[in-house]
LUMNU-238707 format. One line per field, with one value per residue: residue in three letters; x, y, z of N, C-alpha, C in turn; residue number from 1. Coordinates in nm, 3 decimals, padded with zeros to 5 digits. Layout:
<selums>
code = (ala,...) .
n.c1 = (X,...) .
n.c2 = (Y,...) .
n.c3 = (Z,...) .
ca.c1 = (X,...) .
ca.c2 = (Y,...) .
ca.c3 = (Z,...) .
c.c1 = (X,...) .
c.c2 = (Y,...) .
c.c3 = (Z,...) .
pos = (NUM,...) .
</selums>
This chain:
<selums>
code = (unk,unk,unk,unk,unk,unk,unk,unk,unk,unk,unk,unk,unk,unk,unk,unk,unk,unk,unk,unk,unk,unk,unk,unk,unk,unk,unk,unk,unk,unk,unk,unk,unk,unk,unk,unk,unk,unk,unk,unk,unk,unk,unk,unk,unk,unk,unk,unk,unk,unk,unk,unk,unk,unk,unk,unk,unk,unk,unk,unk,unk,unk,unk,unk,unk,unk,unk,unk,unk,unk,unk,unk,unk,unk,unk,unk,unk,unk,unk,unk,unk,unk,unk,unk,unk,unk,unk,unk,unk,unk,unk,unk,unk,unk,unk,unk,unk,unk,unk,unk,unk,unk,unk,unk,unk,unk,unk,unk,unk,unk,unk,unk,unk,unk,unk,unk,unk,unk,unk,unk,unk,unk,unk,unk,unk,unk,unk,unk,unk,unk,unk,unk,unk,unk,unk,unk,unk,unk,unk,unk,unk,unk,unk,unk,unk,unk,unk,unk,unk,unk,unk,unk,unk,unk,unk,unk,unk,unk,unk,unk,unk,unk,unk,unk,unk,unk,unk,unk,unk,unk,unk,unk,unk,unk,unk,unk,unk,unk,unk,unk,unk,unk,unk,unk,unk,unk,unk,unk,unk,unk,unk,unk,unk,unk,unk,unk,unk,unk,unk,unk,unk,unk,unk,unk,unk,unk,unk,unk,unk,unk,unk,unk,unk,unk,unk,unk,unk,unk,unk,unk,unk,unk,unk,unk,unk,unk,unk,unk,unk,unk,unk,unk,unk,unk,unk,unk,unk,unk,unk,unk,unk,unk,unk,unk,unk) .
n.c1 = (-02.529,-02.731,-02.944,-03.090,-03.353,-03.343,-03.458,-03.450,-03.597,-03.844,-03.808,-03.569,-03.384,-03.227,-03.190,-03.132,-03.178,-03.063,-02.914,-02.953,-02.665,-02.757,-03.043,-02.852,-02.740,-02.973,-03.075,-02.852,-02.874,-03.135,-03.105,-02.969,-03.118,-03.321,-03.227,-03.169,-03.441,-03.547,-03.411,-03.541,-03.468,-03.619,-03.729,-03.938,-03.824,-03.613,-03.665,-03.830,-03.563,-03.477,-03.263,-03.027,-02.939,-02.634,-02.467,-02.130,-01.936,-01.838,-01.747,-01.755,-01.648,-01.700,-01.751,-01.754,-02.046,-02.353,-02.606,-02.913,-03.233,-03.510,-03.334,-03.228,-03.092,-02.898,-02.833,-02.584,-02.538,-02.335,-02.230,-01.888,-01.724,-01.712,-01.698,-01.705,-01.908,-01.896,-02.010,-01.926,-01.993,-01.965,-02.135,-02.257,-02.292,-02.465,-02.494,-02.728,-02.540,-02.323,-02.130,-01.991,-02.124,-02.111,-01.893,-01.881,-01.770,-01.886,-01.885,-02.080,-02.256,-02.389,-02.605,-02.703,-03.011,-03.148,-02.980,-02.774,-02.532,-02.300,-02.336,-02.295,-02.279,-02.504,-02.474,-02.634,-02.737,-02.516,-02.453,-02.697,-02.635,-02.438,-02.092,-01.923,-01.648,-01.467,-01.437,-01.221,-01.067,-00.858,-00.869,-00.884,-00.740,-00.973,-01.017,-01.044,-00.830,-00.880,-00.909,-00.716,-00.820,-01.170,-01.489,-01.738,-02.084,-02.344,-02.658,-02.838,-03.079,-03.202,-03.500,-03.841,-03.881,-03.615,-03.559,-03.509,-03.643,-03.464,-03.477,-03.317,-03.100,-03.140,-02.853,-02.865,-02.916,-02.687,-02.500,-02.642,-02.684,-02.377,-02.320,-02.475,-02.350,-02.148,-01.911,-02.082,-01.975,-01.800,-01.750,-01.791,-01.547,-01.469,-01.610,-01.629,-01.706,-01.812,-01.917,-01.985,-02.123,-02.444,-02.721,-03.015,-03.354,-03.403,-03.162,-02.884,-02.705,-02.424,-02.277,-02.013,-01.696,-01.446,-01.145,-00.925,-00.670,-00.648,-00.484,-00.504,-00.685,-00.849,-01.116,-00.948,-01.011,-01.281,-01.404,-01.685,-01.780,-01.966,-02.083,-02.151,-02.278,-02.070,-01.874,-01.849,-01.811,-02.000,-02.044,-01.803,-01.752,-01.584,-01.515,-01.355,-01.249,-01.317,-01.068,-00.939,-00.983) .
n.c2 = (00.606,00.728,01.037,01.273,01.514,01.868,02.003,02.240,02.218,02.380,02.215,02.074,02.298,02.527,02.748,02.986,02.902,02.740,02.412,02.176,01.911,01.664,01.672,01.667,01.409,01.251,01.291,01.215,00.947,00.883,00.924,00.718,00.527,00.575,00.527,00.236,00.170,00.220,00.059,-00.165,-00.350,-00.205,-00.177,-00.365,-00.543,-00.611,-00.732,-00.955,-01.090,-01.125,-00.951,-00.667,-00.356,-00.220,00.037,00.114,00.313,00.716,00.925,01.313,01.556,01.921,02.182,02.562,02.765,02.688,02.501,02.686,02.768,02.683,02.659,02.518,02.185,01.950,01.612,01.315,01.021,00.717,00.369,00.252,00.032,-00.329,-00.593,-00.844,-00.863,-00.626,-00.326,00.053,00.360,00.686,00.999,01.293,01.613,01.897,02.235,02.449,02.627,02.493,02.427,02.228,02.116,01.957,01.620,01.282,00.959,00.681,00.356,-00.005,-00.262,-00.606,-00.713,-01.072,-01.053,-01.264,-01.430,-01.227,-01.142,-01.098,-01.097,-01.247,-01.031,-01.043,-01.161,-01.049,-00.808,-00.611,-00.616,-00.466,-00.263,-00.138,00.028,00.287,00.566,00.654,00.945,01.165,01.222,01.357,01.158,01.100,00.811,00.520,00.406,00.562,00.721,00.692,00.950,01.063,01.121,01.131,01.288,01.237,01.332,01.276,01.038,00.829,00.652,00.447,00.491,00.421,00.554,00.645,00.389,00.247,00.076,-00.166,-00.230,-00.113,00.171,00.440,00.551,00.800,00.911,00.891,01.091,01.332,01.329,01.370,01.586,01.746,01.862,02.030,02.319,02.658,02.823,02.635,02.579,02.332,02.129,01.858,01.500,01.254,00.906,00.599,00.342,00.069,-00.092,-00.188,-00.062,-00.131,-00.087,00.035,00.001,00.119,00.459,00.617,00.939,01.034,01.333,01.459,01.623,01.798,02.048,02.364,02.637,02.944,02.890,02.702,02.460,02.199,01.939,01.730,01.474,01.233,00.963,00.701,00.467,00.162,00.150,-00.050,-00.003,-00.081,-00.038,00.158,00.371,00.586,00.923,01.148,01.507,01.749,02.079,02.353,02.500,02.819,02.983) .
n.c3 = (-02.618,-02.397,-02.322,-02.138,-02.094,-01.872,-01.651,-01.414,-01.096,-00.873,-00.624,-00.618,-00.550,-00.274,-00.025,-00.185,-00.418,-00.599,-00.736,-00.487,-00.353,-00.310,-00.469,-00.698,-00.704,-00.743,-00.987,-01.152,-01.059,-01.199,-01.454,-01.523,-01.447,-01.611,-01.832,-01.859,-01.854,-02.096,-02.227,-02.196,-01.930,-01.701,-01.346,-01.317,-01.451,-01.357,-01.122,-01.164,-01.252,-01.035,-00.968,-00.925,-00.996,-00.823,-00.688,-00.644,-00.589,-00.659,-00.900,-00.882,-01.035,-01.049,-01.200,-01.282,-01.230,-00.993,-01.121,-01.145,-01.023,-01.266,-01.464,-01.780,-01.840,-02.050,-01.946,-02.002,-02.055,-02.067,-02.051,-02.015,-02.005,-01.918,-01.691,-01.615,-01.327,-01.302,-01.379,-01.565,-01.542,-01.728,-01.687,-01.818,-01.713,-01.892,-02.000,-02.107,-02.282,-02.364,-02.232,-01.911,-01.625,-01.472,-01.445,-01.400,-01.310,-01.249,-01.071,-01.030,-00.969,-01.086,-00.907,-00.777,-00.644,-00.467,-00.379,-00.276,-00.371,-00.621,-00.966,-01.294,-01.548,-01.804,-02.137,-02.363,-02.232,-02.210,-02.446,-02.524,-02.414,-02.484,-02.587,-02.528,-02.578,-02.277,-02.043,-02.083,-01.846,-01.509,-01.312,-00.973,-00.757,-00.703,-00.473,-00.150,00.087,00.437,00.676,00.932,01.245,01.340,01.409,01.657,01.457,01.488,01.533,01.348,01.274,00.997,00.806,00.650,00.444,00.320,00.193,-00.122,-00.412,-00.384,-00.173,00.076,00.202,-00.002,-00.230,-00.241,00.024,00.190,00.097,00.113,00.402,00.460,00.347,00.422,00.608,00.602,00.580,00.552,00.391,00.210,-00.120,-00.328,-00.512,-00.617,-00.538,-00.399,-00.336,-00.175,-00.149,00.103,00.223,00.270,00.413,00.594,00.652,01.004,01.059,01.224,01.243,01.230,01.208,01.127,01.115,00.961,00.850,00.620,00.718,00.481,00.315,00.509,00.701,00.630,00.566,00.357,00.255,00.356,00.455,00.514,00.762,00.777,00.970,01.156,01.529,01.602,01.487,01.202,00.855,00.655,00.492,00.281,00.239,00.023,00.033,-00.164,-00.186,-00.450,-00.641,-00.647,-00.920) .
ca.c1 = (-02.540,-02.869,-02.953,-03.233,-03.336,-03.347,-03.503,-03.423,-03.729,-03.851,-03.828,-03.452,-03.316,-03.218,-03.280,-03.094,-03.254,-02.953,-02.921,-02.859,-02.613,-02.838,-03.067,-02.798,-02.730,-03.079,-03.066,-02.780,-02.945,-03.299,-03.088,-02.871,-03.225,-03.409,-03.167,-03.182,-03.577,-03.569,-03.388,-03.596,-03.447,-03.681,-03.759,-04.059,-03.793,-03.506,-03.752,-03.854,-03.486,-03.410,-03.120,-03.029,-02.793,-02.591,-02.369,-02.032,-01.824,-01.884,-01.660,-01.803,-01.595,-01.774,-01.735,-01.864,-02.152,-02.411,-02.690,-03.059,-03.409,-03.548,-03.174,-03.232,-02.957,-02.834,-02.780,-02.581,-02.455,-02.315,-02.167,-01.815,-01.646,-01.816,-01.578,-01.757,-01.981,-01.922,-02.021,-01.854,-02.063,-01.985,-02.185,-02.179,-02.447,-02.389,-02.545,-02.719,-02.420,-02.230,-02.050,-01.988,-02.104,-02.043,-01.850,-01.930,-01.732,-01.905,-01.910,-02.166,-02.201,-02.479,-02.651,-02.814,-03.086,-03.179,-02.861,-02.734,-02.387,-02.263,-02.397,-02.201,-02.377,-02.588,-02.413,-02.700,-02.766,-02.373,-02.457,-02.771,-02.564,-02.310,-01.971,-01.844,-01.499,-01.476,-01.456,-01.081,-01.043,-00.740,-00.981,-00.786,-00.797,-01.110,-01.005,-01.075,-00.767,-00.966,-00.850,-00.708,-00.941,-01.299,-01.511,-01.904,-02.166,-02.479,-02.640,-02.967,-03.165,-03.244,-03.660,-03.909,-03.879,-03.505,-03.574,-03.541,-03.683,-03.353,-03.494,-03.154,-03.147,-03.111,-02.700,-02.838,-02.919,-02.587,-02.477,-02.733,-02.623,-02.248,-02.346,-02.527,-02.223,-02.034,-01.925,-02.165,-01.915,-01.743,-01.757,-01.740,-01.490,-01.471,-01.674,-01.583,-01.809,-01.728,-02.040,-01.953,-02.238,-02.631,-02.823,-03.171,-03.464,-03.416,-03.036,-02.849,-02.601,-02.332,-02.204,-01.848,-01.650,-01.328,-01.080,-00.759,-00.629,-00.579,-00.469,-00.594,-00.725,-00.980,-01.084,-00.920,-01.062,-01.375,-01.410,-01.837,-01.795,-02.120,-02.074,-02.299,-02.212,-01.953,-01.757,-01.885,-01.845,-02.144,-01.993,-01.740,-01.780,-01.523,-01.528,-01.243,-01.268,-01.268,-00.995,-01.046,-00.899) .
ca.c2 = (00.714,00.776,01.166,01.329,01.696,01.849,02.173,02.294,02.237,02.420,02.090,02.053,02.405,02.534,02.889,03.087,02.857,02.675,02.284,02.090,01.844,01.565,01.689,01.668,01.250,01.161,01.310,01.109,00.766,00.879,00.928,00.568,00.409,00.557,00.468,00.100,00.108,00.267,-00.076,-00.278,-00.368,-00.143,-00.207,-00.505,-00.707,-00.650,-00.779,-01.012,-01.205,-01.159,-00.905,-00.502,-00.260,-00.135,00.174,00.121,00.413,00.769,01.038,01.378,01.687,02.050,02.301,02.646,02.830,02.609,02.549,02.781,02.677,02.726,02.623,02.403,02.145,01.798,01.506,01.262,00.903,00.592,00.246,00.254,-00.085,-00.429,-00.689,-01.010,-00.822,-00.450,-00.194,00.165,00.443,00.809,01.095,01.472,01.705,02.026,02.389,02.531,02.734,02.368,02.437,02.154,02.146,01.840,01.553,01.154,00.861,00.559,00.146,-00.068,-00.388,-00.652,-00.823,-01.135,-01.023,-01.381,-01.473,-01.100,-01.200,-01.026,-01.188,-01.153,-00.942,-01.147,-01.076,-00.956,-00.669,-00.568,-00.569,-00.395,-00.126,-00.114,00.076,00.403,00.597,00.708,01.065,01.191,01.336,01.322,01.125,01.009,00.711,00.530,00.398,00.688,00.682,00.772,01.064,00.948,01.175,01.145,01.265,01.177,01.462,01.273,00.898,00.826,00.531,00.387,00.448,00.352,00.688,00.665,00.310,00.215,-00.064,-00.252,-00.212,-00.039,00.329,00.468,00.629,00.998,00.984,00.866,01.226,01.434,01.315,01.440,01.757,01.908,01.920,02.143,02.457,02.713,02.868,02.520,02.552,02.150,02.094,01.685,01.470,01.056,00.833,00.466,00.277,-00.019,-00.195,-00.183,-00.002,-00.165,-00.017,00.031,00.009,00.273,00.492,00.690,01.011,01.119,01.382,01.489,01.766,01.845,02.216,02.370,02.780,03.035,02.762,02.673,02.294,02.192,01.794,01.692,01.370,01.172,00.864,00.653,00.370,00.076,00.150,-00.134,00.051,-00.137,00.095,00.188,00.477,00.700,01.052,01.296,01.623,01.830,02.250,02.399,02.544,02.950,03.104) .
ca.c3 = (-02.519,-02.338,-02.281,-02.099,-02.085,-01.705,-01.581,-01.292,-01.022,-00.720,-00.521,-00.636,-00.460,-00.190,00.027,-00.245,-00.531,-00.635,-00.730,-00.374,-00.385,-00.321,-00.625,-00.825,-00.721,-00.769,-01.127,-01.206,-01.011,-01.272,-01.594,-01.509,-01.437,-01.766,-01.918,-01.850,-01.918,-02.244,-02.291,-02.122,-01.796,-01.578,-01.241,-01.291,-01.513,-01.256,-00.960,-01.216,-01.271,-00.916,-01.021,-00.935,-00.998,-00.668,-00.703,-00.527,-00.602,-00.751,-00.855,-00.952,-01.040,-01.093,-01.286,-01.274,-01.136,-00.989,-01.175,-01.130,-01.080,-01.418,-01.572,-01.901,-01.881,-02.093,-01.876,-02.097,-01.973,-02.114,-02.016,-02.069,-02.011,-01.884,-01.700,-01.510,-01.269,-01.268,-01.497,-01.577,-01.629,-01.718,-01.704,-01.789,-01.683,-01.980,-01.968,-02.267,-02.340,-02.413,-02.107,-01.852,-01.512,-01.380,-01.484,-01.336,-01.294,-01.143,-01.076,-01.047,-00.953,-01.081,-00.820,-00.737,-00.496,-00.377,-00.289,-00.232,-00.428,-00.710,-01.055,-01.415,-01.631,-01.983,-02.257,-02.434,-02.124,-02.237,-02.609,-02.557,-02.343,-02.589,-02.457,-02.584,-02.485,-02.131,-02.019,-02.022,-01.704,-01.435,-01.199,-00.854,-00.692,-00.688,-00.289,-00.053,00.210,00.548,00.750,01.069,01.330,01.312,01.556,01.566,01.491,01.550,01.486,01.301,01.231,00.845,00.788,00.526,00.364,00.284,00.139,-00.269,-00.461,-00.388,-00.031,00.136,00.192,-00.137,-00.211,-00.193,00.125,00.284,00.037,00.191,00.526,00.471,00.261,00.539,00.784,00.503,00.573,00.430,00.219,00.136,-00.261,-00.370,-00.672,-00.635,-00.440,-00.383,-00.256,-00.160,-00.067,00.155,00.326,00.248,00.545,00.635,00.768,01.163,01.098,01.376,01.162,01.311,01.115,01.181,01.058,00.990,00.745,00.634,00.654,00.408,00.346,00.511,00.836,00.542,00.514,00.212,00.241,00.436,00.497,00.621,00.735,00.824,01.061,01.242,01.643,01.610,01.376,01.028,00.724,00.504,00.330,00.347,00.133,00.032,-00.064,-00.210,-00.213,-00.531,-00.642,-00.701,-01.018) .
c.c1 = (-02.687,-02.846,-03.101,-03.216,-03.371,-03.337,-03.472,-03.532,-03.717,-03.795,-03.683,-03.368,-03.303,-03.247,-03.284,-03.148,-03.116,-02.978,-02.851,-02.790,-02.733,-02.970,-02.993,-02.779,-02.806,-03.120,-02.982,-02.866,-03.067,-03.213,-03.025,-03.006,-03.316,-03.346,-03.152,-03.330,-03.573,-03.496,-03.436,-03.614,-03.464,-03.662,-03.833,-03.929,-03.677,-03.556,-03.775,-03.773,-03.426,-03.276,-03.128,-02.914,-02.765,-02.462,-02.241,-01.924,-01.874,-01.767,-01.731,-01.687,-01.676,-01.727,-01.827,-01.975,-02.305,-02.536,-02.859,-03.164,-03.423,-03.438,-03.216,-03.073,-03.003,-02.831,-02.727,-02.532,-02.427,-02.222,-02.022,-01.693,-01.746,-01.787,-01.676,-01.844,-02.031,-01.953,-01.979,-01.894,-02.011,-02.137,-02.142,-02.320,-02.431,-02.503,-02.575,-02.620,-02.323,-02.128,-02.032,-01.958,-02.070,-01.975,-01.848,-01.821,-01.848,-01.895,-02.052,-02.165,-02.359,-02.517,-02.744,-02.881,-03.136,-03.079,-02.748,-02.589,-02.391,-02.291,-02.323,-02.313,-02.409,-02.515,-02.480,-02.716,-02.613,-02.383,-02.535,-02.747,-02.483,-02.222,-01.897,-01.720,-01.543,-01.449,-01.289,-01.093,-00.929,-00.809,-00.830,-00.842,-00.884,-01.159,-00.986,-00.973,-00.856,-00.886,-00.780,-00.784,-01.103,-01.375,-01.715,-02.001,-02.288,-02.531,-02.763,-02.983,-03.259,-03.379,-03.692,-03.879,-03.740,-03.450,-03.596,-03.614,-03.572,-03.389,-03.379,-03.151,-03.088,-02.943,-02.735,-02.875,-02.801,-02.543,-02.503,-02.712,-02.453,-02.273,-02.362,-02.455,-02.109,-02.008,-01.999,-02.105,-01.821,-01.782,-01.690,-01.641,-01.510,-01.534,-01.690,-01.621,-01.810,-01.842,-01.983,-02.063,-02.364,-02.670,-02.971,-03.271,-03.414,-03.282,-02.969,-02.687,-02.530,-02.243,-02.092,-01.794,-01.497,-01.275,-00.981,-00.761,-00.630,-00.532,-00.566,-00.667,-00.863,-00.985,-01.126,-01.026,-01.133,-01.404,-01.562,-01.797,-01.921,-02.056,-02.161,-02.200,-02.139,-01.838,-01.769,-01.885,-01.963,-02.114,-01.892,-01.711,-01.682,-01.538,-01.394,-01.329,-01.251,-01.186,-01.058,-00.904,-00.842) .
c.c2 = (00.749,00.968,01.234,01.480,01.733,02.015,02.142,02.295,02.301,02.339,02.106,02.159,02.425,02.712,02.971,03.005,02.792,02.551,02.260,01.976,01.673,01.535,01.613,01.486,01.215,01.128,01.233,00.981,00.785,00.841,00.779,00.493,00.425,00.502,00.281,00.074,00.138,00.135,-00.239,-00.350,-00.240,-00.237,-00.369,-00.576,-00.686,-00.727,-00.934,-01.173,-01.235,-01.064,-00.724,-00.451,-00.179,-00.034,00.162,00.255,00.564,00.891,01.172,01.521,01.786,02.157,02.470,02.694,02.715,02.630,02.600,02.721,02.755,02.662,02.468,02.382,02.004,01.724,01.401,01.129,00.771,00.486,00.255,00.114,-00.169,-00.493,-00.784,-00.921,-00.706,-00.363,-00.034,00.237,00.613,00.888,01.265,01.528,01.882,02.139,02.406,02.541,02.596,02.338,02.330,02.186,02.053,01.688,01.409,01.025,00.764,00.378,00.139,-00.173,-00.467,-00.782,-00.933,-01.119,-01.098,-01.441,-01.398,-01.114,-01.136,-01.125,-01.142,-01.081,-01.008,-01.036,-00.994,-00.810,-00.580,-00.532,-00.431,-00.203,-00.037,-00.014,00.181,00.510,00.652,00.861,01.097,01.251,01.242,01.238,01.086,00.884,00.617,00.515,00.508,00.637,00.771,00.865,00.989,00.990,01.227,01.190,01.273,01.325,01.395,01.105,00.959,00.652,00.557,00.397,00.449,00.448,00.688,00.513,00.350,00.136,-00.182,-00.268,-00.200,00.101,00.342,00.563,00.743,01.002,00.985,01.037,01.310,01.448,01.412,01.552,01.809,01.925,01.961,02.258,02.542,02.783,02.767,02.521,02.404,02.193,01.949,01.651,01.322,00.999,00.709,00.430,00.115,-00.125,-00.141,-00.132,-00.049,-00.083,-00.072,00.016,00.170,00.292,00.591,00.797,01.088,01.210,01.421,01.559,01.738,01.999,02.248,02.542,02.865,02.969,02.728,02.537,02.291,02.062,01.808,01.553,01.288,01.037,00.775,00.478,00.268,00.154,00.084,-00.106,00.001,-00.032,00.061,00.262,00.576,00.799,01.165,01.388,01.742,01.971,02.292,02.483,02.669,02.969,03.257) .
c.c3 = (-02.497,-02.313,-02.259,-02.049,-01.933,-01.736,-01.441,-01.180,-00.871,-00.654,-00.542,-00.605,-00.361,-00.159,-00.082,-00.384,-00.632,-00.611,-00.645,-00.471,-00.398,-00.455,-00.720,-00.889,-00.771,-00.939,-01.196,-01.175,-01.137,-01.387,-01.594,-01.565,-01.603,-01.859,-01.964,-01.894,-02.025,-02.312,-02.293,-02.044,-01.687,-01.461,-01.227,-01.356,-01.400,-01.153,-01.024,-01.227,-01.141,-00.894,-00.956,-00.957,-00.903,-00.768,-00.605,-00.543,-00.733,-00.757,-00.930,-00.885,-01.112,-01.109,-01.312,-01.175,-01.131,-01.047,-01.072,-01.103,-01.211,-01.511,-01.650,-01.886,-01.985,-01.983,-01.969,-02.019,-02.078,-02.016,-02.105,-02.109,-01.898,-01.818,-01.559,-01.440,-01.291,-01.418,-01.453,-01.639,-01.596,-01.750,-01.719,-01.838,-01.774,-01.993,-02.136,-02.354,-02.428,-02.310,-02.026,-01.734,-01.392,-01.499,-01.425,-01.397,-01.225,-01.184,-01.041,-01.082,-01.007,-00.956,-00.838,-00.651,-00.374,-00.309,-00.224,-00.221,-00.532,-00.810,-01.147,-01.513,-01.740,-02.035,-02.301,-02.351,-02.178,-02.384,-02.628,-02.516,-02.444,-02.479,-02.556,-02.517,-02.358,-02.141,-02.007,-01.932,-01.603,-01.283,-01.098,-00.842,-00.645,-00.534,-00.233,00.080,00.345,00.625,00.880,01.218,01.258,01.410,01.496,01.578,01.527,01.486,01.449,01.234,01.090,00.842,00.689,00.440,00.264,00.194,-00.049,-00.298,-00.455,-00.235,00.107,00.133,00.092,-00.144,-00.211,-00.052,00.206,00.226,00.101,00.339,00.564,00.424,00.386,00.657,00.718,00.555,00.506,00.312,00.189,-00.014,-00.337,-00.511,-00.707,-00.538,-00.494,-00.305,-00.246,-00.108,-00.003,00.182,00.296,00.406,00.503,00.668,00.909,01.193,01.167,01.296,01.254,01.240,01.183,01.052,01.038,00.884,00.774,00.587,00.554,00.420,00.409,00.637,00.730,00.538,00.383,00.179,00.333,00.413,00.562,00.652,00.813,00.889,01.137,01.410,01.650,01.575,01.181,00.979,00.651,00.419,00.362,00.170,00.174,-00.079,-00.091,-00.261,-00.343,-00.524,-00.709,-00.803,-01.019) .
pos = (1,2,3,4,5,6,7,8,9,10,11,12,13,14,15,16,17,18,19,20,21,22,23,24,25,26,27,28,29,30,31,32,33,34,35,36,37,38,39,40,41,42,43,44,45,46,47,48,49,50,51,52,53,54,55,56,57,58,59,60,61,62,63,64,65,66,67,68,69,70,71,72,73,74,75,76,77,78,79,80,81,82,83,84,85,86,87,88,89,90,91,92,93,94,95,96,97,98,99,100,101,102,103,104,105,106,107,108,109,110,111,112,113,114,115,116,117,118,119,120,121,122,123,124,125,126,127,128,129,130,131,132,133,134,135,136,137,138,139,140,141,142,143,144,145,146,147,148,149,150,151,152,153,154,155,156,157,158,159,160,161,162,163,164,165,166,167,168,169,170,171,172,173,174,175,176,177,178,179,180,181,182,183,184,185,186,187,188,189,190,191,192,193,194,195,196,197,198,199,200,201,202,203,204,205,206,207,208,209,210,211,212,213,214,215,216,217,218,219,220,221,222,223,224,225,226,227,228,229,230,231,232,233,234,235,236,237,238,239,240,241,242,243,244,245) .
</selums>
């Protein structure tokens, strides 16, 4: 189990000084990645064998009051199972108190970058991971059934800025894209993220939206889905309402 300590930063709030959602991805994508250098497969040796790690699927359920600027948390993560390509990593992001504020499912696929095909993972990279129990939780589905009305709020084009070192817009921004067409009092409980297709620089994205009722004319489910103009999927992101006590 890798674990890194996490303050709360200006840069990582919003008006009222609360962790954005997009914050919160990148923190997961840092603790995944330190975690891989503290073993030795940084960045230079991934570029190195020709190899990266893509993110195809994420599930995060939250708990509680969101965290503060200033808020000392845990970030904890491990590799939980290994099988020919993909890897299975939890995370759980925990509060001083011992409390738990978020909870992480995800995949992850190893790539070949030269031939931009899925590669099996070296044993030794699997040893050196090692694999400890998974997270009990009642996770759903990892396939996201799509809504059946979408309608489009606005397109945007892929630039250098929104680029990784895997050179593809990095998975928080497709996030950051659906977040900000939330309701403002939408309170997230779950949030399922299905990455489909790599976006380029100068690629022309298309963000649609769509909900299901729920009480009260409240949307229960929200639904992003990101599109080429043809209709190609790149990602489609849902978000489930917390439930109030």
């Amino acid at each position: 189990m890798y674990e890194m300590s996490v303050r709360i930063r200006y840069s990582q709030v919003d008006q009222d000084g609360y962790l954005t959602l997009p914050a919160l991805f990148d923190l997961l994508q840092d603790a995944a990645t330190f975690h891989s250098q503290d073993l030795g497969y940084d960045i230079r040796y991934l570029k190195r064998v020709g190899c990266g790690w893509f993110v195809t699927d994420y599930q995060l359920a939250l708990e509680g009051s969101t965290p503060y600027i200033g808020d000392r948390l845990t970030l904890k993560t491990w590799g939980y199972r290994f099988r020919g390509m993909f890897g299975m990593r939890n995370m759980l992001l925990v509060r001083e108190d011992g409390s738990i504020y978020a909870r992480v499912n995800s995949i992850w696929v190893y790539m070949d970058l030269r031939r931009m095909l899925p590669s099996r993972i070296p044993d030794k990279m699997i040893r050196d991971y090692g694999q400890e129990p998974a997270i009990d939780y009642p996770w759903p589905s990892r396939k996201i059934r799509p809504m059946e009305h979408f309608f489009e709020r606005y397109e945007f084009a892929v630039n250098s800025l929104q680029l990784d070192s895997n050179g593809h817009m990095n998975n928080t921004h497709f996030v950051a894209a659906a977040w900000k067409e939330l309701p403002a009092d939408y309170a997230i409980g779950l949030i399922r993220v299905e990455y489909k297709k790599q976006a380029m620089r100068g690629d022309l994205l298309q963000l649609k939206m769509s909900c299901e009722p729920g009480q009260e004319k409240r949307e229960n489910k929200i639904q992003a889905l990101m599109t080429s103009p043809q209709g190609e999927v790149y990602c489609l992101v849902e978000f489930s309402r917390r439930e109030e006590k």
